[in-house]
Structure formats: structure tokens, C-alpha cells
PDB file of N, CA, C and O in Angstrom, chain B, residues numbered from 101:
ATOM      1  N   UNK B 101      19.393  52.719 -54.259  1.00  0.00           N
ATOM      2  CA  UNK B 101      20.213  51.563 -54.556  1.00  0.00           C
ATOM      3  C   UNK B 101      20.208  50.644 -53.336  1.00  0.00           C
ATOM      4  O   UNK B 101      20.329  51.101 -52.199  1.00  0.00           O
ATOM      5  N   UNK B 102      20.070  49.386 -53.581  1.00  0.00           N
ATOM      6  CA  UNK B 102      20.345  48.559 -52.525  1.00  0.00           C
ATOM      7  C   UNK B 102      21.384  47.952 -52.057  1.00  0.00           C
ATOM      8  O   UNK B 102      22.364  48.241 -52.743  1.00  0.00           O
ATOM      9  N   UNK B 103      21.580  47.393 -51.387  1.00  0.00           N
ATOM     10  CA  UNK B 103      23.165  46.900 -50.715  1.00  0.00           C
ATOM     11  C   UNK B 103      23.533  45.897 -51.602  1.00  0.00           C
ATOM     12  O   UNK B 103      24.676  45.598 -51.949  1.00  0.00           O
ATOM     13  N   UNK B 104      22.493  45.407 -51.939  1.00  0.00           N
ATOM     14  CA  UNK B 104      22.892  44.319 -53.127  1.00  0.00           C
ATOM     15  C   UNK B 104      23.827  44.939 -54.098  1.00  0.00           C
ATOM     16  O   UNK B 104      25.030  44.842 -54.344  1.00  0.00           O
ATOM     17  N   UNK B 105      22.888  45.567 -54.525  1.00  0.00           N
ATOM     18  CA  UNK B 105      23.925  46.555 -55.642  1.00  0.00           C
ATOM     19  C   UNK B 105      24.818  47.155 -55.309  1.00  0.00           C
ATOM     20  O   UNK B 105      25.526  47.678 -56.169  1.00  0.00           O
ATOM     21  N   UNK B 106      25.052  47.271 -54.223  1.00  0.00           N
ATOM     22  CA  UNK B 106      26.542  48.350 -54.305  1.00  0.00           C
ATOM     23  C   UNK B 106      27.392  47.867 -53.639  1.00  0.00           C
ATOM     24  O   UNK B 106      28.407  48.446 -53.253  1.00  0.00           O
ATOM     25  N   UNK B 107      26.962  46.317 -53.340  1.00  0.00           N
ATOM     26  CA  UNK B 107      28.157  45.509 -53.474  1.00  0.00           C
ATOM     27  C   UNK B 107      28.478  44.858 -54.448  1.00  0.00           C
ATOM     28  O   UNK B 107      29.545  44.245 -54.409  1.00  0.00           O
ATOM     29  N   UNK B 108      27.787  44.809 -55.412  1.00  0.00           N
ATOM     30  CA  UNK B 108      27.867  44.305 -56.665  1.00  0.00           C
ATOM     31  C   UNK B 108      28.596  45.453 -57.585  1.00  0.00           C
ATOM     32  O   UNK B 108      29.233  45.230 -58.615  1.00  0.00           O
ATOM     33  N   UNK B 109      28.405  46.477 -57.102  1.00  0.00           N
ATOM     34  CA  UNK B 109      29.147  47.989 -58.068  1.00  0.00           C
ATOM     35  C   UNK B 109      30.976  47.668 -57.126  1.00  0.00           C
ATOM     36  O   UNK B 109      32.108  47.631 -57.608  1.00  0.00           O
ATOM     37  N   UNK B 110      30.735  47.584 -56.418  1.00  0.00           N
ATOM     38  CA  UNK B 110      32.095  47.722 -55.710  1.00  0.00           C
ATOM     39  C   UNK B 110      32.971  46.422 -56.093  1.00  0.00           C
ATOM     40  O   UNK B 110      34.120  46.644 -56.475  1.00  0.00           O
ATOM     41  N   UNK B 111      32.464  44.885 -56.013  1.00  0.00           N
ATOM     42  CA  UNK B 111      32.751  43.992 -56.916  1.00  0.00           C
ATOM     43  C   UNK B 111      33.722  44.297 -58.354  1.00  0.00           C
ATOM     44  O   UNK B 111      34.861  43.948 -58.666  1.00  0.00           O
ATOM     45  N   UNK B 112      32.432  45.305 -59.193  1.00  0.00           N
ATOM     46  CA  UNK B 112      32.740  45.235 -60.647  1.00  0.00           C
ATOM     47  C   UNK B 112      33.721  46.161 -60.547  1.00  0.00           C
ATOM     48  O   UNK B 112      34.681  45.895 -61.271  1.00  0.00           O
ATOM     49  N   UNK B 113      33.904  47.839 -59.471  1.00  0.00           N
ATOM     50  CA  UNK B 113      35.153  48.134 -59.490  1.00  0.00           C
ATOM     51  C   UNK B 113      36.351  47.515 -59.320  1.00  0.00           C
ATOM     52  O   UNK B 113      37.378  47.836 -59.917  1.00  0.00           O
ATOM     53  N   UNK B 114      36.241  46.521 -58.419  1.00  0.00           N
ATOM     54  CA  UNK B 114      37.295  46.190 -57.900  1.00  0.00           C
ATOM     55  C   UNK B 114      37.786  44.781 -59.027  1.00  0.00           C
ATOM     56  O   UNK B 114      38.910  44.282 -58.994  1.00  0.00           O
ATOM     57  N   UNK B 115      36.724  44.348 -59.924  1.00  0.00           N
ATOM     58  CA  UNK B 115      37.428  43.226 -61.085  1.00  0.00           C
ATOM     59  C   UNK B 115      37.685  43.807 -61.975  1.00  0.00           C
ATOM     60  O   UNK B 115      38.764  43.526 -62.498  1.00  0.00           O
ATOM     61  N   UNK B 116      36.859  44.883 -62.590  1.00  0.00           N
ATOM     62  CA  UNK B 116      37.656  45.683 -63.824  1.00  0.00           C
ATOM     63  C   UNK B 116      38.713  46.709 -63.937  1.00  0.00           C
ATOM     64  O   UNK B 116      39.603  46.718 -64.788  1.00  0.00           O
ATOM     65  N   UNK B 117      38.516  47.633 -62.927  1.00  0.00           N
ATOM     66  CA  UNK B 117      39.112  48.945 -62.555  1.00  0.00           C
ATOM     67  C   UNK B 117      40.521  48.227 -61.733  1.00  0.00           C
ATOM     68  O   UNK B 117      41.544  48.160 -62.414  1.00  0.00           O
ATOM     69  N   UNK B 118      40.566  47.802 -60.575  1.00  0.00           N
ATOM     70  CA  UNK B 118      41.155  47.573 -59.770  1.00  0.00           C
ATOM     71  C   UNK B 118      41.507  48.557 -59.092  1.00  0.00           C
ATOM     72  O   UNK B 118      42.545  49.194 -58.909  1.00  0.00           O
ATOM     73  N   UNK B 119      40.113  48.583 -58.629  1.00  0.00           N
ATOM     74  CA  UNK B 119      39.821  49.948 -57.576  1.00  0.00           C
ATOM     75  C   UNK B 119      38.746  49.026 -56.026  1.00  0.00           C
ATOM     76  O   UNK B 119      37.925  48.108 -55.999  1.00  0.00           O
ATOM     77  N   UNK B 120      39.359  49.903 -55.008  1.00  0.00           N
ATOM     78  CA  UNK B 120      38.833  48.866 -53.962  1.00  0.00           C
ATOM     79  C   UNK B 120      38.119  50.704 -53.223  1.00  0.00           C
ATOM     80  O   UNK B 120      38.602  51.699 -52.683  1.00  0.00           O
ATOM     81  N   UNK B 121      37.097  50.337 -53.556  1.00  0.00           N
ATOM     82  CA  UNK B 121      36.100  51.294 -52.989  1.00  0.00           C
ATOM     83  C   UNK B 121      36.180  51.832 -51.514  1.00  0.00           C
ATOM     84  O   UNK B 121      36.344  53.008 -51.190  1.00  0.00           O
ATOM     85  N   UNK B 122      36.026  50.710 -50.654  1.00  0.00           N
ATOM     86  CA  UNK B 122      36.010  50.637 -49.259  1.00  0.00           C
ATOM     87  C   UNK B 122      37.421  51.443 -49.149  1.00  0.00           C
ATOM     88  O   UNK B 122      37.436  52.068 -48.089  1.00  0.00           O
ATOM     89  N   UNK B 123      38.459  51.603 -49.810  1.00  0.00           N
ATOM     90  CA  UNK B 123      39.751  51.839 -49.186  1.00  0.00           C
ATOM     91  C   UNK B 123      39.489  52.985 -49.187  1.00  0.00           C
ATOM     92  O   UNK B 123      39.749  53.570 -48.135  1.00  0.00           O
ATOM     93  N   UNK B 124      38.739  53.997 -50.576  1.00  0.00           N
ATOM     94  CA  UNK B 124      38.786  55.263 -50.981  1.00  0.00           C
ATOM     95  C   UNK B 124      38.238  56.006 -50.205  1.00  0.00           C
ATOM     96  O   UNK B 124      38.722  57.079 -49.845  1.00  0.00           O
ATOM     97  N   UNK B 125      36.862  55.430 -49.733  1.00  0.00           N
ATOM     98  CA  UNK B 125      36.045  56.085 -49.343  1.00  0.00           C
ATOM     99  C   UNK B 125      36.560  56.466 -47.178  1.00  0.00           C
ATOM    100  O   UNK B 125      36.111  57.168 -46.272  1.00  0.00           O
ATOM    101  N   UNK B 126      37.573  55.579 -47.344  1.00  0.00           N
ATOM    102  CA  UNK B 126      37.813  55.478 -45.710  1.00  0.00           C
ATOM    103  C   UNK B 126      39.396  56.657 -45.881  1.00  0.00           C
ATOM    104  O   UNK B 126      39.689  57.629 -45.185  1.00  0.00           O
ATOM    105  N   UNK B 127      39.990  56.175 -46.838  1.00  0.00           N
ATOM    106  CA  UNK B 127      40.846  57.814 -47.071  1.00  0.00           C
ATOM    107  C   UNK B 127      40.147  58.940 -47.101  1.00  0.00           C
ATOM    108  O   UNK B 127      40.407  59.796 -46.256  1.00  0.00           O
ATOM    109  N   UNK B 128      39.169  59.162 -48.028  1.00  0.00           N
ATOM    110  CA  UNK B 128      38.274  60.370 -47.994  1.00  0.00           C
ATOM    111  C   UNK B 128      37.925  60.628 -46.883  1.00  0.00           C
ATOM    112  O   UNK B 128      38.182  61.802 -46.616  1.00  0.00           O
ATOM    113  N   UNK B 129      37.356  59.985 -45.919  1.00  0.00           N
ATOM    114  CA  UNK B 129      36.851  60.555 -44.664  1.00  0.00           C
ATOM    115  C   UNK B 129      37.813  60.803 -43.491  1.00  0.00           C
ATOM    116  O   UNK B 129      37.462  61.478 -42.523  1.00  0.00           O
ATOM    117  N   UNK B 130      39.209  60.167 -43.605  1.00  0.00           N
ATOM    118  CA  UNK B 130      39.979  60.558 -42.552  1.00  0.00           C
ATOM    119  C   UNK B 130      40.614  62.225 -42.967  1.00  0.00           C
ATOM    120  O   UNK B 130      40.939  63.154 -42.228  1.00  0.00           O
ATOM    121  N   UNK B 131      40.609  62.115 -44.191  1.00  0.00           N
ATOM    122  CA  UNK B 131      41.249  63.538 -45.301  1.00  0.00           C
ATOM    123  C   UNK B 131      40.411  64.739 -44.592  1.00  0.00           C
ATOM    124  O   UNK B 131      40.807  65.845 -44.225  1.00  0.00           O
ATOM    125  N   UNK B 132      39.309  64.235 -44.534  1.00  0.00           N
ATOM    126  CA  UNK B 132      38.311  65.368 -43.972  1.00  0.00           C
ATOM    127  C   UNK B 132      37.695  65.610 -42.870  1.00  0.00           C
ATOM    128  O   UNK B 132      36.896  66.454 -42.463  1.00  0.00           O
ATOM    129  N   UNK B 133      38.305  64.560 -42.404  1.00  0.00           N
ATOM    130  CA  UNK B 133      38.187  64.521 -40.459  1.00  0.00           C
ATOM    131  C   UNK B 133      39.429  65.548 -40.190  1.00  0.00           C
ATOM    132  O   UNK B 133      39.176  66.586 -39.578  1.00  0.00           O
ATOM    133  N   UNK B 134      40.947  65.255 -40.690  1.00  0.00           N
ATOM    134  CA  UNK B 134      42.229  66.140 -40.326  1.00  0.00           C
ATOM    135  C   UNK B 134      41.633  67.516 -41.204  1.00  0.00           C
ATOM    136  O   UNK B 134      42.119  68.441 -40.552  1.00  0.00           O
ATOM    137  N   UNK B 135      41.096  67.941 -41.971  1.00  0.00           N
ATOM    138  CA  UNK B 135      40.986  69.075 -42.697  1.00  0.00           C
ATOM    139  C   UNK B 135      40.282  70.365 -41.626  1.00  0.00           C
ATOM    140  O   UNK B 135      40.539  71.541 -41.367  1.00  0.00           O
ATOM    141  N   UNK B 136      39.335  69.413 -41.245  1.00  0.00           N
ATOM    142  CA  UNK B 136      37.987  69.767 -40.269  1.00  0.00           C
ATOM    143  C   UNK B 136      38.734  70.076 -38.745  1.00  0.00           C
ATOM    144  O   UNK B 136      38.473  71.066 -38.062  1.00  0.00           O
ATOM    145  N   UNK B 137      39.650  69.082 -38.397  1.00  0.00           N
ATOM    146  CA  UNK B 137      39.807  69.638 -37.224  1.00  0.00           C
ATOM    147  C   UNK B 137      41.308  70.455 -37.543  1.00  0.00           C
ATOM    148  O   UNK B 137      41.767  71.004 -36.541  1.00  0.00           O
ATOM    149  N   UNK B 138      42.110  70.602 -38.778  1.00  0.00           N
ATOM    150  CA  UNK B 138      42.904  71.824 -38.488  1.00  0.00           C
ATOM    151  C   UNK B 138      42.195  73.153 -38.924  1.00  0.00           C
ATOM    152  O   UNK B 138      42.929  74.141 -38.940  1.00  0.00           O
ATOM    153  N   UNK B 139      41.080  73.307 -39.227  1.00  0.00           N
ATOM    154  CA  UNK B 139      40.421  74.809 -39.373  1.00  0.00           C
ATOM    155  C   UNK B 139      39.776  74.771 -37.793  1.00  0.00           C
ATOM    156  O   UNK B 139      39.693  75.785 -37.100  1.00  0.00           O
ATOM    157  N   UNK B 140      39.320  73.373 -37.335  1.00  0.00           N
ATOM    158  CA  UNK B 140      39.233  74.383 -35.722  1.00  0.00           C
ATOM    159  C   UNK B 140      39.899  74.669 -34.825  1.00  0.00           C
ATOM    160  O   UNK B 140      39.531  75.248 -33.803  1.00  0.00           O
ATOM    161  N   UNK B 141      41.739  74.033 -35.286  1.00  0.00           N
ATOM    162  CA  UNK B 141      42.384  75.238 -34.697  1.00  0.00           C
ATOM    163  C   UNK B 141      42.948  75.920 -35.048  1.00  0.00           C
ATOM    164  O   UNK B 141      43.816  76.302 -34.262  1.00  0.00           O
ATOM    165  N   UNK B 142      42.912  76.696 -36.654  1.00  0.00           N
ATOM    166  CA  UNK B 142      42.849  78.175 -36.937  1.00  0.00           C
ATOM    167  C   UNK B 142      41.716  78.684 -36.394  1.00  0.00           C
ATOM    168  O   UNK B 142      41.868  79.727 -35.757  1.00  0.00           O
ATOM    169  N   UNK B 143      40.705  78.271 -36.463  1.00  0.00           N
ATOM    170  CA  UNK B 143      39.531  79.650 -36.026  1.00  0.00           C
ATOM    171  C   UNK B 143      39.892  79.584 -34.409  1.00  0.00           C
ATOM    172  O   UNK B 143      39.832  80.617 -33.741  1.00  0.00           O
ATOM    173  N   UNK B 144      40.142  78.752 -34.016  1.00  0.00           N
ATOM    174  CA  UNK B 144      40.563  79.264 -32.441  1.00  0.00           C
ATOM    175  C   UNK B 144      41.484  79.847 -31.941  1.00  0.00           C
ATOM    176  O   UNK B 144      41.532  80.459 -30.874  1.00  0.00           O
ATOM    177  N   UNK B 145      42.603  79.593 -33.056  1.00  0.00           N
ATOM    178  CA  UNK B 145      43.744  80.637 -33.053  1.00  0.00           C
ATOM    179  C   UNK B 145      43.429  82.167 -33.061  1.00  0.00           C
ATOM    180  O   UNK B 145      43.770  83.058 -32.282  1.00  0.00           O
ATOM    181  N   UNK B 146      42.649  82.184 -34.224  1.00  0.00           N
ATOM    182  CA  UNK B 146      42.079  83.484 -34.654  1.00  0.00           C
ATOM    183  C   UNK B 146      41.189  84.330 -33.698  1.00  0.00           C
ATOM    184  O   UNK B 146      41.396  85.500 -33.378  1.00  0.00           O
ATOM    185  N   UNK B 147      39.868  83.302 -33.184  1.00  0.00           N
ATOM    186  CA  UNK B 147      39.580  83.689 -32.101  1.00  0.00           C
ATOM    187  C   UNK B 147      40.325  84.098 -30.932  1.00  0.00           C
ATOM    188  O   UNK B 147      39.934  85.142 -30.409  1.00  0.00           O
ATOM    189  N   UNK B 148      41.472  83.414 -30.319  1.00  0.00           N
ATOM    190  CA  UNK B 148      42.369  83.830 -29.600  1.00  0.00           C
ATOM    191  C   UNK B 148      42.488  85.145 -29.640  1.00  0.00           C
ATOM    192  O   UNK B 148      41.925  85.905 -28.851  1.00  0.00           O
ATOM    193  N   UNK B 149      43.324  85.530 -30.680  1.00  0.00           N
ATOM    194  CA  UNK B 149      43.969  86.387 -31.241  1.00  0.00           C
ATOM    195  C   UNK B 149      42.938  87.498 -30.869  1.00  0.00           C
ATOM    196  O   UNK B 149      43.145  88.334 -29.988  1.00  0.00           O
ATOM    197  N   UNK B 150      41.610  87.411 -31.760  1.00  0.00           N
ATOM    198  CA  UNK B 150      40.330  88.513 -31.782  1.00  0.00           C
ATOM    199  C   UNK B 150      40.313  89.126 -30.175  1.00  0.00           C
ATOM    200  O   UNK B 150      40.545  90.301 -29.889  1.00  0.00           O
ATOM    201  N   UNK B 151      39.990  88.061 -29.228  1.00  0.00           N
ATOM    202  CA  UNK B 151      39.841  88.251 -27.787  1.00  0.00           C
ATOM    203  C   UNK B 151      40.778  89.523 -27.521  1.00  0.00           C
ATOM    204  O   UNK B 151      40.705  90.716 -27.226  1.00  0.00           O
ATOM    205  N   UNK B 152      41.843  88.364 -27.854  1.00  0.00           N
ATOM    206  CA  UNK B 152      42.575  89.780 -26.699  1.00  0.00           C
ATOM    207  C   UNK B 152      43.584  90.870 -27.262  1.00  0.00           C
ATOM    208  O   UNK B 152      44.502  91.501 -26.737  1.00  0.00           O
ATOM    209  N   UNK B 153      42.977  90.834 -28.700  1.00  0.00           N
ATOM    210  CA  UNK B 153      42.998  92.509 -29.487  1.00  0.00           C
ATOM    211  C   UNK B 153      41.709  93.292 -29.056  1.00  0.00           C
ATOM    212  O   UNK B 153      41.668  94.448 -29.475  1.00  0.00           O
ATOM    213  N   UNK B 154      40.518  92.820 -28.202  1.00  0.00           N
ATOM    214  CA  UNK B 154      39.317  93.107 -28.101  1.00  0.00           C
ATOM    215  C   UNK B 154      39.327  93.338 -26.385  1.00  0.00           C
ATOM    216  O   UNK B 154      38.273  93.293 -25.750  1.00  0.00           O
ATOM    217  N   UNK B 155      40.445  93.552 -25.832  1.00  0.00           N
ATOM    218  CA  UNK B 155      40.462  93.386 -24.306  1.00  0.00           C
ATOM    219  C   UNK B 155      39.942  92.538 -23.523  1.00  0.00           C
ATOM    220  O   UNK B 155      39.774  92.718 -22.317  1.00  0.00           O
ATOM    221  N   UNK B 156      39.433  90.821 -24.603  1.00  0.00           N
ATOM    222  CA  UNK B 156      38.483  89.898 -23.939  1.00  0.00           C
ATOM    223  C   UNK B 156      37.749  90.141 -23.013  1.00  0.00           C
ATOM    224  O   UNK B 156      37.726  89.817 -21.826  1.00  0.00           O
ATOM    225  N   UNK B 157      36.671  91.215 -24.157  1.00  0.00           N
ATOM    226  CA  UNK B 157      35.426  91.413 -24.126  1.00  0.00           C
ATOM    227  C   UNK B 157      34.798  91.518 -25.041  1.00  0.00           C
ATOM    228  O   UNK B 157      34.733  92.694 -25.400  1.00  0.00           O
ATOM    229  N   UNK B 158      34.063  90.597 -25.875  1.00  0.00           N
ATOM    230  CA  UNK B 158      33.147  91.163 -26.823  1.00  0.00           C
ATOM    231  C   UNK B 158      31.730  91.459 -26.681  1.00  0.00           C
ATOM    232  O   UNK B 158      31.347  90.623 -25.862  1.00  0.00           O
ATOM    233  N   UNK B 159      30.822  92.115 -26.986  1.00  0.00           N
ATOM    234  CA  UNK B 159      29.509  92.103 -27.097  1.00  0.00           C
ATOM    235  C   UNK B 159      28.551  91.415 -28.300  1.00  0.00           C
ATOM    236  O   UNK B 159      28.348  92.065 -29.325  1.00  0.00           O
ATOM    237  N   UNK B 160      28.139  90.460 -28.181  1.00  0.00           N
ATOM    238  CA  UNK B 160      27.234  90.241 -29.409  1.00  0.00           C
ATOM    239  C   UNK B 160      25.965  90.091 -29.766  1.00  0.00           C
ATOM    240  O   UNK B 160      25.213  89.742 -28.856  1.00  0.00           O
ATOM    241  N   UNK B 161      25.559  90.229 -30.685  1.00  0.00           N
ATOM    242  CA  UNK B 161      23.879  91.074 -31.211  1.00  0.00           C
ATOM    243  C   UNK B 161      23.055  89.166 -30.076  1.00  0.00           C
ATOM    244  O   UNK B 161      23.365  87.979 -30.183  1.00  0.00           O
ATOM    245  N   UNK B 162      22.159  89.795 -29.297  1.00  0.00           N
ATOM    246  CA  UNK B 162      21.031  88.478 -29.276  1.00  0.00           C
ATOM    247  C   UNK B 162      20.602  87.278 -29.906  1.00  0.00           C
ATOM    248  O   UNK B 162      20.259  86.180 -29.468  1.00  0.00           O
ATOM    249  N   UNK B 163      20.733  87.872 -31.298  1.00  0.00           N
ATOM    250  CA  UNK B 163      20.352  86.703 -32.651  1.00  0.00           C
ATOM    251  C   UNK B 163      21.652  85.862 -32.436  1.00  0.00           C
ATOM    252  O   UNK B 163      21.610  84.656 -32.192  1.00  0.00           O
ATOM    253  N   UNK B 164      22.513  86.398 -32.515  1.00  0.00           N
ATOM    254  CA  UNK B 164      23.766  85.294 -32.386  1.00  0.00           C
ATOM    255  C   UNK B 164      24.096  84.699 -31.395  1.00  0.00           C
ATOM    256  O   UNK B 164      24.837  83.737 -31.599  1.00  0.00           O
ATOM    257  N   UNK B 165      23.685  85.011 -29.868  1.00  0.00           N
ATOM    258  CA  UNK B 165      24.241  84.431 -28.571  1.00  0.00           C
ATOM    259  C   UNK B 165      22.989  83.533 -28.779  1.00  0.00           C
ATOM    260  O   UNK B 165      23.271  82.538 -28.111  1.00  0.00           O
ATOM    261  N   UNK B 166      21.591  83.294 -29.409  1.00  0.00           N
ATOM    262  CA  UNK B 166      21.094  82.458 -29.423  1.00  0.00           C
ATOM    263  C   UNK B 166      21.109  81.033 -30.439  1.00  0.00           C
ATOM    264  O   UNK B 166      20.471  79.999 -30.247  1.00  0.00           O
ATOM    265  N   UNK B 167      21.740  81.242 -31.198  1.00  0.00           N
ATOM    266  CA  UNK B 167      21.633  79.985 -32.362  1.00  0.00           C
ATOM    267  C   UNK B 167      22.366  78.679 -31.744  1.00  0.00           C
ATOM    268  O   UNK B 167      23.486  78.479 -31.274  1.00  0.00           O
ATOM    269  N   UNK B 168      21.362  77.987 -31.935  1.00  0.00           N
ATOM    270  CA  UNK B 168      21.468  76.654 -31.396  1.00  0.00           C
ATOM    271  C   UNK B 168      20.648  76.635 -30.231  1.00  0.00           C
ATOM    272  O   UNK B 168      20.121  75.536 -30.057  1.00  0.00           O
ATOM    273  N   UNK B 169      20.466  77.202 -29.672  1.00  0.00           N
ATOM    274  CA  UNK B 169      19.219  77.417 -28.198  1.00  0.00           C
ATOM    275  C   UNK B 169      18.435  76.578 -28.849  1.00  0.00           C
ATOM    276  O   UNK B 169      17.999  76.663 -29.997  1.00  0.00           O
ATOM    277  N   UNK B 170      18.245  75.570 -27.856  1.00  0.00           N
ATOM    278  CA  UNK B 170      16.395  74.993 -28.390  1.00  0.00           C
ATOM    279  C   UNK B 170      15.289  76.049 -27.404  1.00  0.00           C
ATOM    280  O   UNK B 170      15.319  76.346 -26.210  1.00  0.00           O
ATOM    281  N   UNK B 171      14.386  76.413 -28.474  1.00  0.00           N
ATOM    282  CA  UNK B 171      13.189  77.852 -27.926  1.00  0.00           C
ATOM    283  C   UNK B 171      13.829  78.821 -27.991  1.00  0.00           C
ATOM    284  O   UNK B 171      13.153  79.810 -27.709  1.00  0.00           O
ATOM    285  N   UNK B 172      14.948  79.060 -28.257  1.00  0.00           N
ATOM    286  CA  UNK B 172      15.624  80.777 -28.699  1.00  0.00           C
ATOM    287  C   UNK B 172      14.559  81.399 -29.195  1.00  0.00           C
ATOM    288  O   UNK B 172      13.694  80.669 -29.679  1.00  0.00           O
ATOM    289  N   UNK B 173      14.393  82.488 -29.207  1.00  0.00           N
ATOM    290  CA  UNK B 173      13.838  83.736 -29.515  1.00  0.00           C
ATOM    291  C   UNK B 173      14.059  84.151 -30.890  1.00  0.00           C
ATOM    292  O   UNK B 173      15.256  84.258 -31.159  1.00  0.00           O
ATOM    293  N   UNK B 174      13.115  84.463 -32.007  1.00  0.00           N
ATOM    294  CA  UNK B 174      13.229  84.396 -33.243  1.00  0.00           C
ATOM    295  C   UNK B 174      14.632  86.049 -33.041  1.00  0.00           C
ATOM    296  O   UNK B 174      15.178  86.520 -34.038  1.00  0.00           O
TER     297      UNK B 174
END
């Protein structure tokens, strides 16, 4: 689709529907910006928590201390 068109789709929402696209789509993404960053601080809670039920020390398998490495080791 081209920009043409989907300002022309957003147009026809906004004369028939009386729906303003731009508004929705900028709620949607703040909805899921706050969603996103309160699960990263449950999992850090959680992590917390893991640590030092674990005597903050864990050991973990190679495959996992590498993901995301650029040239990690298959």
C-alpha cells in the first residue's frame, strides 16, 4: 500500500467511522511500551528473588551465556 492510500484509508475512517487512526495506533503503542516495561520489572523481580534463593550464584549451560554473542559458538 502506498502512503497515498493510507492516507486516503485514514481520511475515509475518519469521514465515515469517526475514527482518527493516528490517535489509535499511538494509544496502542504506548499500551505496549507500559506492558513491556512492567514485565521487565517482574522478571527482574523474579530474577532477584531466583539469585538469592540460589546463594547468587548460578551456573549456566554455554549455549545460553552465548546468545546474542556476535561469532558465539554454535
Amino acid at each position: 500500500m502506498s502512503a497515498a492510500e493510507g492516507e486516503r484509508l485514514k481520511y475515509l475512517f475518519k469521514a465515515v467511522l469517526g475514527v482518527d487512526v493516528d490517535a489509535i495506533v499511538s494509544q496502542v503503542v504506548a499500551t505496549v511500551a507500559v506492558e513491556r516495561a512492567e514485565q521487565v520489572r517482574r522478571n527482574s523481580e523474579d530474577w532477584r528473588k531466583y539469585m538469592q534463593a540460589e546463594g547468587s550464584v548460578v551456573f549456566l549451560p554455554r549455549r545460553v551465556m552465548e546468545i546474542g554473542r556476535s561469532g558465539g559458538r554454535p
